[in-house]
N, C-alpha and C positions, 0 to 999 in steps of 0.2 A: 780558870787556867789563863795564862798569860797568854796576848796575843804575837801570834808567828808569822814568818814569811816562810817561804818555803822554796829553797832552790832545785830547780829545773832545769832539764837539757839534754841534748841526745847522749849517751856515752861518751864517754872522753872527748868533752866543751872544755874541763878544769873547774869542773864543780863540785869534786871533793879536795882538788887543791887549794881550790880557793874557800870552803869551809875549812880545812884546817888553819887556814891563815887569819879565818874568824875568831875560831874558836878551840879552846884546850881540849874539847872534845876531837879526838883524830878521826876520820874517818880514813879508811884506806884509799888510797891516792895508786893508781895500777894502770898501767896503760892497757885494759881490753875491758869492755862490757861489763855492765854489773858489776862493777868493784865495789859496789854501795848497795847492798841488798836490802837491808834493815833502815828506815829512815833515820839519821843522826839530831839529835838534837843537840844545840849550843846556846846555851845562856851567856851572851854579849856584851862587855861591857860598853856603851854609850859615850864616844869622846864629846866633851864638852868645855871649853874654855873656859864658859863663866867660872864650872866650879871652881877651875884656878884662883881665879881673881877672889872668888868668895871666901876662899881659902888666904890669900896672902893679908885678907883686911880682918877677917875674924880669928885667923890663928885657934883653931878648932882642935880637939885632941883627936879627931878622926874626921877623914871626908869616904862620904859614901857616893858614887856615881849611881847612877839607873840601867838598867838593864833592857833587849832584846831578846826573844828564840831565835833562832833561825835554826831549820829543819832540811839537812842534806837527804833530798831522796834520789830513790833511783832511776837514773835512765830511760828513759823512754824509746821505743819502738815503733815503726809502724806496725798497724793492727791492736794496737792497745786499746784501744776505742771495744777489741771484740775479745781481748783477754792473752793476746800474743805477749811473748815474753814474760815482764813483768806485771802490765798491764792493770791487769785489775788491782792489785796492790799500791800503784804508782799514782791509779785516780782517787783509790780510796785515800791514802796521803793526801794528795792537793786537796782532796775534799775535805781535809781537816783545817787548811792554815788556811790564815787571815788574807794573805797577800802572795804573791811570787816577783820571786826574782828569776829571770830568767835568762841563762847565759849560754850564747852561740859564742861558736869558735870563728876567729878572726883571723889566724895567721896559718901560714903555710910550714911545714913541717914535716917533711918523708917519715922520720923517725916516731912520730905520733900517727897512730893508726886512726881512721875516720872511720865512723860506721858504714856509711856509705858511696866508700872510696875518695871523695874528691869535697873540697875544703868550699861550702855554698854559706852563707849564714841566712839569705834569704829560703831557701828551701830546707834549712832545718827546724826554723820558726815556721814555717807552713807544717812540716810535720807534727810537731805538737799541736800545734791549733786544729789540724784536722783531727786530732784525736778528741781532742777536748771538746772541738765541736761538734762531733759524731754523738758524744756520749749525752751533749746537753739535748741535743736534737731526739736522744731519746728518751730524755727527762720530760722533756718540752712535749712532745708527743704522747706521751703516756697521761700526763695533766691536764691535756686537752681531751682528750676523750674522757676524763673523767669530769671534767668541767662544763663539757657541751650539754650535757642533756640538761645541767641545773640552767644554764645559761639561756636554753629554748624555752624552759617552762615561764622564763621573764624572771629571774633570780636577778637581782639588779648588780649584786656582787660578783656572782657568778663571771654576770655579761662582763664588766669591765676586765675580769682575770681572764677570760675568754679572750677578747679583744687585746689585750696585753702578750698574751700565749702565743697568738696569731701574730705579732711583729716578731717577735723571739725566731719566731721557728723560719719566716719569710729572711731576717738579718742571716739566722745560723746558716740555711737553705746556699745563700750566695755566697759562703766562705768567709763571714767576719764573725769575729766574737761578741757576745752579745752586750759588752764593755760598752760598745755603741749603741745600744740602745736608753737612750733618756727617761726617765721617770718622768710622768707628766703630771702627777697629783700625789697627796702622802702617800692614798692608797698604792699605787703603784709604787712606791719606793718600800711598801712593807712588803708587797708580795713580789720583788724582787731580789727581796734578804730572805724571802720564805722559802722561795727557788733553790736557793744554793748553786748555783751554775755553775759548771767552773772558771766560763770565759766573761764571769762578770768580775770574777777578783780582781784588785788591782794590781797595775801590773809594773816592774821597772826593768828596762832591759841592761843587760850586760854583755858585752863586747869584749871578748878577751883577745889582746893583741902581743904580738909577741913586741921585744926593744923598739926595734922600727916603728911602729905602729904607737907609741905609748904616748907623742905628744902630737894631738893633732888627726891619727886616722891613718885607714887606707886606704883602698880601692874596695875591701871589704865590709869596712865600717861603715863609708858612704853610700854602699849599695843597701847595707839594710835598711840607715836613717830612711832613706829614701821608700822606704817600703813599708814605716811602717808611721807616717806623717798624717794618716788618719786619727790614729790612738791617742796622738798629743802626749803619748808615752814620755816619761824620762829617761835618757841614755846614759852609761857610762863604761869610758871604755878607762878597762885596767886590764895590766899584765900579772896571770893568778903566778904565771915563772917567776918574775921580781917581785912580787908581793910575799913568794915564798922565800924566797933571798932576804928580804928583810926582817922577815920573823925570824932566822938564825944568829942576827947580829944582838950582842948581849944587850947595850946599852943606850939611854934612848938619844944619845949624843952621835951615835954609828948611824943610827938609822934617820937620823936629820941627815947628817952626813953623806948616806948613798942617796935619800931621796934630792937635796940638790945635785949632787952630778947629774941625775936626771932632771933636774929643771921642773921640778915638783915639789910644792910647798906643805903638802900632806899625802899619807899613804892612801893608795885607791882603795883599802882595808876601811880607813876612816871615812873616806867619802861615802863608802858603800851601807855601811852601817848609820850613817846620817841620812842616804836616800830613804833606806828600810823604816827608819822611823817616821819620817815625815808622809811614807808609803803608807804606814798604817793609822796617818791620821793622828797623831800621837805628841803631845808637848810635855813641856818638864817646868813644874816651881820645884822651889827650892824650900827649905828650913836652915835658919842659920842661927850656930849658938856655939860658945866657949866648946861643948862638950861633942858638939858634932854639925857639919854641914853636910847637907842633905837634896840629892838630886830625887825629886819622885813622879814617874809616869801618870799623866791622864790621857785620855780623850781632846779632842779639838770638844768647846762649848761645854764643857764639863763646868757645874754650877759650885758653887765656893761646899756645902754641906756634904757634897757626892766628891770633891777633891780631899776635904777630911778624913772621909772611910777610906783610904787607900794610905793613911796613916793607921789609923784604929776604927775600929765601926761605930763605940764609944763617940766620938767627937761629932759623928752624922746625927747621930741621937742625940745628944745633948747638945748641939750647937747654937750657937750665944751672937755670936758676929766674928767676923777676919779682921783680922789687921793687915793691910800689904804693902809691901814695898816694894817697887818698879826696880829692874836691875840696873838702870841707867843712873838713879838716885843711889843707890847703895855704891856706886865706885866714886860718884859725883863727891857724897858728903864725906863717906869712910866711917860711921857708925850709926847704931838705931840711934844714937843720943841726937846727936846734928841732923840727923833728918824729923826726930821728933819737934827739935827743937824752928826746922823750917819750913816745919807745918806739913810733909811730905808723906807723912804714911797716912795712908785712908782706912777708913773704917767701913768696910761693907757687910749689907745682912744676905739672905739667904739666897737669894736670885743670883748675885753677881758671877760672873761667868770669868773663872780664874785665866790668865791670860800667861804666854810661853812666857818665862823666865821669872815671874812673880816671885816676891819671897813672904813665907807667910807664914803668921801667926793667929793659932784657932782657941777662938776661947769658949768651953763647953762647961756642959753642968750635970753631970748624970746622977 
């Protein structure tokens, strides 16, 4: 399965407005609770410039971008941690995606109702987090008493998951996500991914502001940064109201158009779907040819033969060597010919570790 973010927040933040604005998937957009009950999923399209440029120099009969999930769920409540509301549906979702995105409300608004009367974005981020870290706290608790006893008998493995468990639970205990807690050795970075926690996904926060708010922040914006300067989190504040405004404009010459009257050089749509991906660790080569140029997903440190299978499995299995081309060489010369011809494409074997914007040629033998 492809990997997902997953959007989060208390009831009406504007986080199924701002998924429809992602994605052709609708989710219902309602001003009260649970407008979102069923988690939405939306396959993304990826903005990415290169392929432009790859496009104007190869003159392709089709260009294919890359793709995103992102998974609209539901609102969240306090008590969720013990099954109020939607609660246990809500964790079991986040328990499925890769990353979250997570959106407080920024702006003030009589006419939009707040779950909790009054417009905070730092005490609606505490809210989820205490849920999340209620629930890990009892992941973490329950592991540890099944881990203590192998850990006393002198389990050498045991001991270090033991001692691992023991800072989890000491972090969650004082009200932080377990995000901050460091891997100190492989082992502890596999039995970190073994956990599942949910306050260890990564995390990107979103800030939704109304006009005023759009360049620059408020008095609300600044109060969260400031709250949450532990995480090293990344921020972005968009407005999901203009964000929806600009998706109603037909053409993408309108929608240049309204985003400079705002004094915005791209939609907080694109920006946000660019955070997501670089959230889940994730870069793009390319394939380029007469009959098609081609954006395709990896992994960060993904090796040349495991970047082939996400073409065909065929190509992992039979692979022979890469050919690549740098995407600063390919606008440099303007064809494989000129760059062949000034020595520019390299020939790498199995090891090499395919790098963001590569364009690439796999020669297999099955």
């Amino acid at each position: 399965m492809a990997l997902q973010c997953g959007i989060v927040g208390l009831p009406n933040v504007g986080k199924s407005t701002l998924f429809n604005c992602l994605s052709n998937a609708r989710a219902q957009a309602a001003n009260f609770p649970f407008c979102t009950i069923e988690p939405n999923v939306g396959v993304i399209t990826v903005p990415d410039d290169r392929l432009t440029e790859l496009e104007r120099i190869v003159k392709p009969q089709r260009v294919v971008p890359t793709t995103i999930e992102i998974v609209d769920i539901a609102g969240l409540v306090k008590g969720a941690s013990k099954g109020e509301g939607l609660g246990n549906q809500f964790l079991g979702n986040i328990r499925n995606v890769d990353a979250i995105i997570h959106v407080v409300r920024c702006f003030d608004d009589d006419n939009v109702i707040h779950v909790d009367g009054s417009v905070n974005p730092v005490r609606d981020k505490e809210i989820i987090d205490t849920e999340l870290q209620l629930k890990d706290l009892d992941t973490v608790e329950k592991r540890m008493t099944k881990v203590e006893k192998q850990a006393k008998s002198g389990d050498a493995m045991a001991k270090k998951e033991f001692e691992l468990l023991k800072r989890l639970w000491a972090t969650l205990e004082q009200g932080k996500n377990a995000r901050v807690v460091e891997a100190q050795n492989e082992d502890e970075k596999r039995l970190l991914k073994e956990f599942q926690l949910l306050t260890t996904k990564p995390v990107l926060y979103v800030c939704n502001v109304d006009e005023a708010g759009l360049n620059g922040g408020n008095a609300h914006t600044e109060a969260f940064k400031k709250s949450i300067e532990e995480e090293q989190a990344e921020i972005l504040i968009i407005s999901a109201a203009i964000e929806a405004d600009i998706m109603e404009l037909e053409s993408y010459e309108d929608r240049q158009a309204f985003l400079a009257d705002y004094g915005l050089n791209e939609s907080g749509v694109a920006r946000l779907i660019k955070a997501s991906y670089r959230l889940l660790n994730l870069l793009t080569y390319f394939t380029a040819g007469v009959q098609e140029v081609r954006a395709w997903t990896i992994t960060e440190n993904t090796k040349a033969p495991q970047a082939a299978a996400v073409i065909h499995t065929d190509f992992e299995k039979g692979f022979i060597r890469a050919e690549v081309i740098k995407y600063t060489d390919y606008l440099q010369y303007g064809s494989e010919a000129a760059i062949k011809e000034a020595g520019k494409m390299g020939v790498e074997g199995k090891e090499y570790v395919v790098q963001d914007g590569d364009i690439m040629h796999f020669r297999f033998n099955v």
